[in-house]
Every structure is written in C-alpha cells, then in structure tokens.
N, C-alpha and C positions, 0 to 999 in steps of 0.2 A: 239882267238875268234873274231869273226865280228860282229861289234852290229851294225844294220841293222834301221836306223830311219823310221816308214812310217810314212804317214802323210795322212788325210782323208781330203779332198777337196771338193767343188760344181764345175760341169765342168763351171760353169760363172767364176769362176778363173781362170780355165787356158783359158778360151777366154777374158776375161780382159786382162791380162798379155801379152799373142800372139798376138791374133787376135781380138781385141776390133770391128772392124766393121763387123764382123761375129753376135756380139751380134743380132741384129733386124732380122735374119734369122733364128736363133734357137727358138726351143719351150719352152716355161716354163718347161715342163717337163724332154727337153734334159737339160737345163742348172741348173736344181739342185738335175741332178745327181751326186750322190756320187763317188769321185774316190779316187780310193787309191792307192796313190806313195809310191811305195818300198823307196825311199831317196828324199822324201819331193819337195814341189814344188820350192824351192831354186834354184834344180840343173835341175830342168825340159828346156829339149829344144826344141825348136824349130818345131824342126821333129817331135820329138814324142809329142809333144803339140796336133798337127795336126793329125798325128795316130789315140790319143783318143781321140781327137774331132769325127777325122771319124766314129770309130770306135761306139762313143755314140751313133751316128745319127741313123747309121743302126741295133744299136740293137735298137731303139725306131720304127724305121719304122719294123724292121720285129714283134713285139708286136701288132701290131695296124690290128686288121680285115680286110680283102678285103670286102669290099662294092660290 
C-alpha cells in the first residue's frame, strides 16, 4: 500500500519558495489560492512550481468578465 501525503497550500507559498520576485505581479486573489500537493510542498520543484503558478493565473483571468 502507498500512503500518499497531500498537503493544502496558498499559491504565495510556492511563489515564496520559487519565485519570491513574482510576488508584486500576482493578485491577492491568485496568491491565496488554494493548492493541493499530491506529496506536500517539501518535494515541490521548480518546473512544476511554475506550471501552477501558470496555471493559477489563467484560471483567475479566464473567471474575470470581459469588459
């Protein structure tokens, strides 16, 4: 049996940890979003730091009404 740790996060942690000067470009509302690591942000890397980072962005931007 595989016991599986996740771990519930705000994405300002994994830009903390990454990408600290990303911080003053995200929205309060991208950076505490909730994310959830299948094996906790310990073993979180790099690439995929950046992934959902992107990833946050653009689901916030496609949420948001066209004007």
């Amino acid at each position: 049996m595989i016991f599986v740790e996740m771990e519930t996060v705000k994405l300002s942690q994994i830009v903390m940890k990454w990408f600290p000067d990303l911080m003053p470009s995200l929205k309060n509302n991208e950076l505490n979003s909730l994310i959830v690591l299948r094996d906790g942000l310990g073993i979180l890397e790099q690439d995929d730091a950046m992934e959902i980072i992107q990833y946050s962005i653009c689901e916030h931007q496609s949420s948001t009404p066209l004007q």
